[in-house]
ChimeraX commands (.cxc) that place a marker at each C-alpha (Angstrom):
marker #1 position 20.48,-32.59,-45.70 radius 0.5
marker #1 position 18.63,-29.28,-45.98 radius 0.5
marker #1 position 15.64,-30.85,-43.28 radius 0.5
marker #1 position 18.45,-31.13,-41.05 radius 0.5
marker #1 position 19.53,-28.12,-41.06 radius 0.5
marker #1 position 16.03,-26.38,-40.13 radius 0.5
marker #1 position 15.66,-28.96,-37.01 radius 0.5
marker #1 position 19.55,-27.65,-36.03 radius 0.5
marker #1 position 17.83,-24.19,-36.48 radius 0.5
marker #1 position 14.64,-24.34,-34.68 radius 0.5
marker #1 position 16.21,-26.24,-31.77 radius 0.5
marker #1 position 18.15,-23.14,-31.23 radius 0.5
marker #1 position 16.02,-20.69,-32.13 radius 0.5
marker #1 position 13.58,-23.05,-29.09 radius 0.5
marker #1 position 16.90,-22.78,-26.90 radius 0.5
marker #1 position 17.63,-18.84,-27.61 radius 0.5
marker #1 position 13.34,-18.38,-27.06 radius 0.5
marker #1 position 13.64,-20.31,-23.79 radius 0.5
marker #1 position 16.55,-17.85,-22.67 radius 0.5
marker #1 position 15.14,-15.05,-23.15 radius 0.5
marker #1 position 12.06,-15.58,-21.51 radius 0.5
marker #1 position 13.79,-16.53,-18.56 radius 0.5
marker #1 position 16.24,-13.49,-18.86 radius 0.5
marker #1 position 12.89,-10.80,-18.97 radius 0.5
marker #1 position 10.82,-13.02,-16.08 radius 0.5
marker #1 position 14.32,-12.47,-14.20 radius 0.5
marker #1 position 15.37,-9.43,-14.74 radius 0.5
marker #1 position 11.72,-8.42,-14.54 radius 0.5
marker #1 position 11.24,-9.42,-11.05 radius 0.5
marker #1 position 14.46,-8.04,-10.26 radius 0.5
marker #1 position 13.08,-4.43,-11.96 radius 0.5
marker #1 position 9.72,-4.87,-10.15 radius 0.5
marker #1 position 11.95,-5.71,-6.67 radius 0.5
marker #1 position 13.32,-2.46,-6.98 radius 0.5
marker #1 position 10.02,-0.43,-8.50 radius 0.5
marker #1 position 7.93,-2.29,-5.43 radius 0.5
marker #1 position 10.67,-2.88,-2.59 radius 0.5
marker #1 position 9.73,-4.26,0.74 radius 0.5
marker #1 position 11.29,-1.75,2.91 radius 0.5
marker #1 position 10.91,-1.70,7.01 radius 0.5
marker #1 position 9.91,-5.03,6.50 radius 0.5
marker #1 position 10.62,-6.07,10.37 radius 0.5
marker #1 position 8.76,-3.00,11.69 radius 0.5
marker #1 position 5.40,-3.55,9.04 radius 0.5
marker #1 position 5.37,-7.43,10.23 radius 0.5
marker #1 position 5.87,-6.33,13.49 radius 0.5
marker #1 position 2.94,-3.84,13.68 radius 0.5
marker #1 position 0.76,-5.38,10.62 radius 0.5
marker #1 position 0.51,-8.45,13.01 radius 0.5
marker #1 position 0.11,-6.63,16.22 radius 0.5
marker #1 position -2.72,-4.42,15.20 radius 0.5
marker #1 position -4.22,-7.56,12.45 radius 0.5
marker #1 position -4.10,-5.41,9.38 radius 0.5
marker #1 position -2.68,-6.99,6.01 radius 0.5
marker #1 position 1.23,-6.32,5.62 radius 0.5
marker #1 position 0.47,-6.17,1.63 radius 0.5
marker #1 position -2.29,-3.22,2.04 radius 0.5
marker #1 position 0.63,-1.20,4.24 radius 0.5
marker #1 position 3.27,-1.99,1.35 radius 0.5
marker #1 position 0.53,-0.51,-1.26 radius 0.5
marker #1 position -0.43,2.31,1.10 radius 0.5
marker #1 position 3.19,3.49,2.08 radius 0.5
marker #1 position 4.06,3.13,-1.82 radius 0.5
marker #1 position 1.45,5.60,-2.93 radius 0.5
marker #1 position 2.07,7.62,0.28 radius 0.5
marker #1 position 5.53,8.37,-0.06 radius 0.5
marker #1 position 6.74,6.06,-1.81 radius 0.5
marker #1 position 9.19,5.00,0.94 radius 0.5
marker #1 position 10.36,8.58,1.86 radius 0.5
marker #1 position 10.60,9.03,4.86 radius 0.5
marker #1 position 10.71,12.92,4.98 radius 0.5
marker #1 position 8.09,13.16,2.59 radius 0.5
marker #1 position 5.57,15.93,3.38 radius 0.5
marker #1 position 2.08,16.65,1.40 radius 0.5
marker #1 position 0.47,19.94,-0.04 radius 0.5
marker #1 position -1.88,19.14,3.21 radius 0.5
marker #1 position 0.77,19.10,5.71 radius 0.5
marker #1 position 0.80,15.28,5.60 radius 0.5
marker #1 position 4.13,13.55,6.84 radius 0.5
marker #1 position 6.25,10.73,6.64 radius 0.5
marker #1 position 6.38,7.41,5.19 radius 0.5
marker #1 position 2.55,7.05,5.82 radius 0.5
marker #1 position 1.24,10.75,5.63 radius 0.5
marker #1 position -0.28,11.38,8.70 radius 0.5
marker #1 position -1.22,14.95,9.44 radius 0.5
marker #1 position -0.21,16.30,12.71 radius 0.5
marker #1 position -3.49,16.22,13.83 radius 0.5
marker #1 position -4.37,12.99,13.19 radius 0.5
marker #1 position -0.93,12.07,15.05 radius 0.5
marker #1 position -1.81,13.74,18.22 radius 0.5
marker #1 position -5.09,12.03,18.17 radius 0.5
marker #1 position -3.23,8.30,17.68 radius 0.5
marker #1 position -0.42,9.44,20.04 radius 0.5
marker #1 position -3.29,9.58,22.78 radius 0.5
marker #1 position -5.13,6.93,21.77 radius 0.5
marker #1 position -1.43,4.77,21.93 radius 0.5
marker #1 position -0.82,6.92,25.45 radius 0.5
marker #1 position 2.29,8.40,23.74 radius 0.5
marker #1 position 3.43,10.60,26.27 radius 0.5
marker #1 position 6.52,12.09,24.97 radius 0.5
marker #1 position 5.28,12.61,21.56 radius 0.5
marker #1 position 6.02,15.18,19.49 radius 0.5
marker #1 position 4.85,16.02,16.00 radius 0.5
marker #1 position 8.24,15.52,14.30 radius 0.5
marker #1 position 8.26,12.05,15.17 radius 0.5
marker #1 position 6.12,11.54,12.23 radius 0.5
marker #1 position 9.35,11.78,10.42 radius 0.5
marker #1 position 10.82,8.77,12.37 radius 0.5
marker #1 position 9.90,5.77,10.25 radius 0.5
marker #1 position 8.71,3.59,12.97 radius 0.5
marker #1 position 6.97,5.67,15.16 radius 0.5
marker #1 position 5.29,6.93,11.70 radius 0.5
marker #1 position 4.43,3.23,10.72 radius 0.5
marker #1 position 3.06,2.37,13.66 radius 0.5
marker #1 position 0.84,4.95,13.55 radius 0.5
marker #1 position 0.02,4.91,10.38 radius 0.5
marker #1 position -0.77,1.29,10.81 radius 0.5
marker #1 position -2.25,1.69,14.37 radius 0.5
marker #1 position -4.45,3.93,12.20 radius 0.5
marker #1 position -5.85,1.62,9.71 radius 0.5
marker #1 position -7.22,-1.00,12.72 radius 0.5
marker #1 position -8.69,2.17,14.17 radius 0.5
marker #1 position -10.73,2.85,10.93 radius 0.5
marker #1 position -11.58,-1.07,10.33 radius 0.5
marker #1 position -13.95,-0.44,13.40 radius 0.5
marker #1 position -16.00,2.41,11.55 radius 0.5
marker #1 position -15.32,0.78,8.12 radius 0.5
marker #1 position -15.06,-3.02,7.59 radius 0.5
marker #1 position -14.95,-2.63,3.88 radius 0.5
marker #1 position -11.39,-2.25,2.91 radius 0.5
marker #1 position -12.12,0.34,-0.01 radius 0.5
marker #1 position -13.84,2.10,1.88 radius 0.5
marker #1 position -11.47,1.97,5.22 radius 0.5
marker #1 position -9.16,3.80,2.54 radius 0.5
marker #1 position -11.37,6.48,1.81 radius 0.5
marker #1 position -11.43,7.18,5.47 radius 0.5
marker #1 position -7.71,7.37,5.36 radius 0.5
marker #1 position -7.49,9.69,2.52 radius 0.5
marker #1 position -10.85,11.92,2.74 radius 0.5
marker #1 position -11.12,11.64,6.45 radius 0.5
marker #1 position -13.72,9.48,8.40 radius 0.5
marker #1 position -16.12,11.92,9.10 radius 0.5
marker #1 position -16.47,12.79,5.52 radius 0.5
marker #1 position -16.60,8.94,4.39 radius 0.5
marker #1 position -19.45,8.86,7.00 radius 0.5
marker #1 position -21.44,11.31,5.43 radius 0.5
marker #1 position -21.17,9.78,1.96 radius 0.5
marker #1 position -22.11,6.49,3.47 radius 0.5
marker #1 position -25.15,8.29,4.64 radius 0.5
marker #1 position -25.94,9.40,1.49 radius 0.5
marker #1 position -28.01,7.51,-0.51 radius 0.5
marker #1 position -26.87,8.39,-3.76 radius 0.5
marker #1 position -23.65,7.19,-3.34 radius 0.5
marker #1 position -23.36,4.79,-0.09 radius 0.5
marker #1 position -25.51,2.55,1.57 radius 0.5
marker #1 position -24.25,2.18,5.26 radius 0.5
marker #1 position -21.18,0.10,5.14 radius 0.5
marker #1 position -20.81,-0.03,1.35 radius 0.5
marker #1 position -19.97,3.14,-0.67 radius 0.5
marker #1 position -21.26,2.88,-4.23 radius 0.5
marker #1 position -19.09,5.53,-5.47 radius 0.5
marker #1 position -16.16,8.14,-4.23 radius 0.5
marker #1 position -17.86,11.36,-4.81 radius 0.5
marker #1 position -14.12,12.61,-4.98 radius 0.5
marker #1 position -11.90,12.33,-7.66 radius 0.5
marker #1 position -8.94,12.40,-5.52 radius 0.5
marker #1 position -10.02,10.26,-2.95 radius 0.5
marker #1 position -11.54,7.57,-5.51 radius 0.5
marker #1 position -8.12,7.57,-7.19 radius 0.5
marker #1 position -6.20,7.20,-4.08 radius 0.5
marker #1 position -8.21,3.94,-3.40 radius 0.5
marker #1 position -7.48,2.34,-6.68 radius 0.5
marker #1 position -4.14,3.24,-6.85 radius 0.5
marker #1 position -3.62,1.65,-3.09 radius 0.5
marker #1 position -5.55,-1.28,-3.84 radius 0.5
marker #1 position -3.22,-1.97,-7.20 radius 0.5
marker #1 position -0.13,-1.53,-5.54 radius 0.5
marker #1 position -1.22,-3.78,-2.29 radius 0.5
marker #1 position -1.81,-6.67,-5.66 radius 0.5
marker #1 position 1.55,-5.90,-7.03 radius 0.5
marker #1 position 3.01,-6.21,-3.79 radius 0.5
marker #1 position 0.72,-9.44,-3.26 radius 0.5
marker #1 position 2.26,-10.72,-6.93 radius 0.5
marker #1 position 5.88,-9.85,-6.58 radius 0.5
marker #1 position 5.64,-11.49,-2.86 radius 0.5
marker #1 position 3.55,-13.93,-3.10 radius 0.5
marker #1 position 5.87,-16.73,-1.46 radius 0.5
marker #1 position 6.63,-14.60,1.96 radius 0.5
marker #1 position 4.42,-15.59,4.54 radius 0.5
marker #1 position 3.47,-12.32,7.07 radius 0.5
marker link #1:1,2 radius 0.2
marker link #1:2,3 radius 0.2
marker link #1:3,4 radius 0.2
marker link #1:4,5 radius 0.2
marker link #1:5,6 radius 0.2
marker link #1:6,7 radius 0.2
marker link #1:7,8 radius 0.2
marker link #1:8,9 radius 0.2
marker link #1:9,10 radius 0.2
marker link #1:10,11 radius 0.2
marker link #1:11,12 radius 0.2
marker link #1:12,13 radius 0.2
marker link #1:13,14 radius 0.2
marker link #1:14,15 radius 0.2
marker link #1:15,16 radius 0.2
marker link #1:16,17 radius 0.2
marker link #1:17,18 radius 0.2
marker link #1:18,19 radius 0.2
marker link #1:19,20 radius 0.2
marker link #1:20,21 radius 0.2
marker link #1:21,22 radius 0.2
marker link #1:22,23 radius 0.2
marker link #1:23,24 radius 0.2
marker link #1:24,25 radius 0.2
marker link #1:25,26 radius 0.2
marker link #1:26,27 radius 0.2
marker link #1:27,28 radius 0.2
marker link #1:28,29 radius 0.2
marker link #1:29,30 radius 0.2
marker link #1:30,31 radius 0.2
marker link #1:31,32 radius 0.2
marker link #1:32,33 radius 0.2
marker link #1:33,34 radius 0.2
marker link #1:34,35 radius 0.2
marker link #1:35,36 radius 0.2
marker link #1:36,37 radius 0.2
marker link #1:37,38 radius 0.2
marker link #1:38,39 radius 0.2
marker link #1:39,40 radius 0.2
marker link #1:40,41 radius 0.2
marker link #1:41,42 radius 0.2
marker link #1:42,43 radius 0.2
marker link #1:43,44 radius 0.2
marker link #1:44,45 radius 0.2
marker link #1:45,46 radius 0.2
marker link #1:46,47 radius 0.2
marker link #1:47,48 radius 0.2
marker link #1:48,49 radius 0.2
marker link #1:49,50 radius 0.2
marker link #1:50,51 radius 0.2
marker link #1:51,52 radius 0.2
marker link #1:52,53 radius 0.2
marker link #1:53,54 radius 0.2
marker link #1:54,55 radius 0.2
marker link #1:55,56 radius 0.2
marker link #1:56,57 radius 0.2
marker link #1:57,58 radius 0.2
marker link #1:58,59 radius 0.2
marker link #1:59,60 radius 0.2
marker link #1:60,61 radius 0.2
marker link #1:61,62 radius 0.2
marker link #1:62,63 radius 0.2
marker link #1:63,64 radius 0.2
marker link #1:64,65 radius 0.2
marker link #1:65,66 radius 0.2
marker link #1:66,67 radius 0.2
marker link #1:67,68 radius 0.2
marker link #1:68,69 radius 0.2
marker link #1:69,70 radius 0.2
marker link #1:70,71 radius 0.2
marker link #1:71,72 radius 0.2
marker link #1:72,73 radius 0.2
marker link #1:73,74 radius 0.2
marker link #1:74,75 radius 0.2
marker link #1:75,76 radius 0.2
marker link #1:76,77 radius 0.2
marker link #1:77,78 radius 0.2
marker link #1:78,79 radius 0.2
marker link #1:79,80 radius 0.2
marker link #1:80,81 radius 0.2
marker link #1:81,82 radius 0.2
marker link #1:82,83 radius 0.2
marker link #1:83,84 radius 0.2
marker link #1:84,85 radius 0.2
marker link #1:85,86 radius 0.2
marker link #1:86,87 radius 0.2
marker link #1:87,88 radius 0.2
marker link #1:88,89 radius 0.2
marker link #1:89,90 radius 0.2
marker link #1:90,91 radius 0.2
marker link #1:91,92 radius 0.2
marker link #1:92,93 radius 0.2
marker link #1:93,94 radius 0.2
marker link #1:94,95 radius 0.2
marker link #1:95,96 radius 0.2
marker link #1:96,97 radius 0.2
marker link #1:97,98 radius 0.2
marker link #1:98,99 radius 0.2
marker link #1:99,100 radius 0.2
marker link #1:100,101 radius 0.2
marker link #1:101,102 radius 0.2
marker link #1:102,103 radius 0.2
marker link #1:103,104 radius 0.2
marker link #1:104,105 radius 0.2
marker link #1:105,106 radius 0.2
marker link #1:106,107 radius 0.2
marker link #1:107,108 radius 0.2
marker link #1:108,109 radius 0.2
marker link #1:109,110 radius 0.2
marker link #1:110,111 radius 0.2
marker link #1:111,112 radius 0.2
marker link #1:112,113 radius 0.2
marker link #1:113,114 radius 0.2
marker link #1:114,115 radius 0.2
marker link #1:115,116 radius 0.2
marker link #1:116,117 radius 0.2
marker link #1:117,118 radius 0.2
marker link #1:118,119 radius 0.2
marker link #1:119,120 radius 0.2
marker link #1:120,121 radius 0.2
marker link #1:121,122 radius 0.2
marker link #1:122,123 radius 0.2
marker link #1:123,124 radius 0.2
marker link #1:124,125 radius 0.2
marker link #1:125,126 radius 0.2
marker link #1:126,127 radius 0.2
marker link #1:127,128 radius 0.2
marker link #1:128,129 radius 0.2
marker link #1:129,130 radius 0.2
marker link #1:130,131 radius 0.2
marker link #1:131,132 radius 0.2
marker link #1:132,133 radius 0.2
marker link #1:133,134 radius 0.2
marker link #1:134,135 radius 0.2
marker link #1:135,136 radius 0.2
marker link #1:136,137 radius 0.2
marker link #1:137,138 radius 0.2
marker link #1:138,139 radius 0.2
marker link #1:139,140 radius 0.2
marker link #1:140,141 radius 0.2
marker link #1:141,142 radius 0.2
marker link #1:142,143 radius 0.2
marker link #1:143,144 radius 0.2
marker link #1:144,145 radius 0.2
marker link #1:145,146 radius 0.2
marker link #1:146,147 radius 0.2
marker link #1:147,148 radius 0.2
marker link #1:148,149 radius 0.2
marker link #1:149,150 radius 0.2
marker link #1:150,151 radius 0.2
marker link #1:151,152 radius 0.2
marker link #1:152,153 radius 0.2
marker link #1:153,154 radius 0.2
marker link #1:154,155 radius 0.2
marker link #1:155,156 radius 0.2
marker link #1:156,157 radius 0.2
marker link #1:157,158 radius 0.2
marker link #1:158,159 radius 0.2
marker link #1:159,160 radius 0.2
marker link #1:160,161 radius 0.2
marker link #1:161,162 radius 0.2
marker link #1:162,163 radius 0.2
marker link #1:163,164 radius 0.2
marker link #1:164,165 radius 0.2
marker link #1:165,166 radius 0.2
marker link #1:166,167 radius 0.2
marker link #1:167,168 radius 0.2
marker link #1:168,169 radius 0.2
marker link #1:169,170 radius 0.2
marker link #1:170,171 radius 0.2
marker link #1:171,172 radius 0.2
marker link #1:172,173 radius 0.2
marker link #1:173,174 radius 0.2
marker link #1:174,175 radius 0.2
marker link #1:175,176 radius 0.2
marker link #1:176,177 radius 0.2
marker link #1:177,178 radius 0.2
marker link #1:178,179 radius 0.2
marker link #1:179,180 radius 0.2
marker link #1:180,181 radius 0.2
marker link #1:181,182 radius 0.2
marker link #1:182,183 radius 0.2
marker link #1:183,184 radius 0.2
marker link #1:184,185 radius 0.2
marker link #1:185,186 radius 0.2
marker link #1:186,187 radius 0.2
marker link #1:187,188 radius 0.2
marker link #1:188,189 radius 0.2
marker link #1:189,190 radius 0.2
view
């Protein structure tokens, strides 16, 4: 009778094993939905696909950003959802023949995403590599030129390390994010 008993037990100690696992992958997605959400998702499809850059690499940029606020402002002078300083947004409002823009339209989430994304095609051109396309967007693209140039830590397209702390940070903190995002949303199809 005793054997019994311990076959009663570890079915449910099986059963109560089985429920909690699916109670943490649950309640984990539904933490990590809420740590990683996919806000603006109509306007980062919408752009992603009209200017061909991956929707997952915008959800990991705009995360690390701003992390989806949209009045967010950086020690630089860096605004909205996507940071862009107000220089860098007269120079896309030109090259997007934005007549009536003004700089605190940076604050205005999709004018700021599309420029932000508008941005990252831009910098594909100069820099294929994705890493360091994201130096470029942190550091600036002339100064990611010059370390390309520099043989001690780029060779042409490939840089071989981020002289900068901050900027080399920035990249691996994007690139994490974008695989979270990748993880979390795997089943969507941008």
């Amino acid at each position: 009778m005793k054997k019994r008993k311990k076959k009663k037990n570890k079915g449910g100690v099986i059963f109560f094993l089985l429920l909690l696992t699916g109670f943490l992958i649950f309640s984990g997605s539904v933490l990590y939905g809420r740590l990683f959400p996919l806000e603006y998702e109509e306007v980062i499809e919408k752009y992603a696909a009209e200017y061909e850059v991956d929707p997952y690499l915008v959800y990991g940029l705009i995360h690390t950003e701003s992390r989806f606020q949209t009045y967010a402002i950086s020690p630089a002078g860096a605004m909205g959802l996507m940071q862009i300083t107000p220089e860098t947004g007269e120079f896309i409002a030109k090259r997007l023949q934005m007549e009536d823009y003004e700089e605190s339209m940076l604050y205005v989430p999709e004018v700021n995403i599309r420029m932000g994304i508008y941005y990252l095609s831009y910098l594909k051109e100069s820099f294929p590599v994705k890493e360091t396309r994201l130096a470029a967007y942190n550091a600036g693209p002339n100064r990611v030129k010059g370390w390309l140039n520099d043989s001690t830590v780029g060779s042409g397209e490939i840089l071989h390390s981020i002289p900068f702390e901050e900027t080399k940070n920035y990249v691996e903190r994007v690139t994490f994010r974008e695989t979270i995002y990748r993880i979390l949303y795997f089943y969507r199809n941008f």
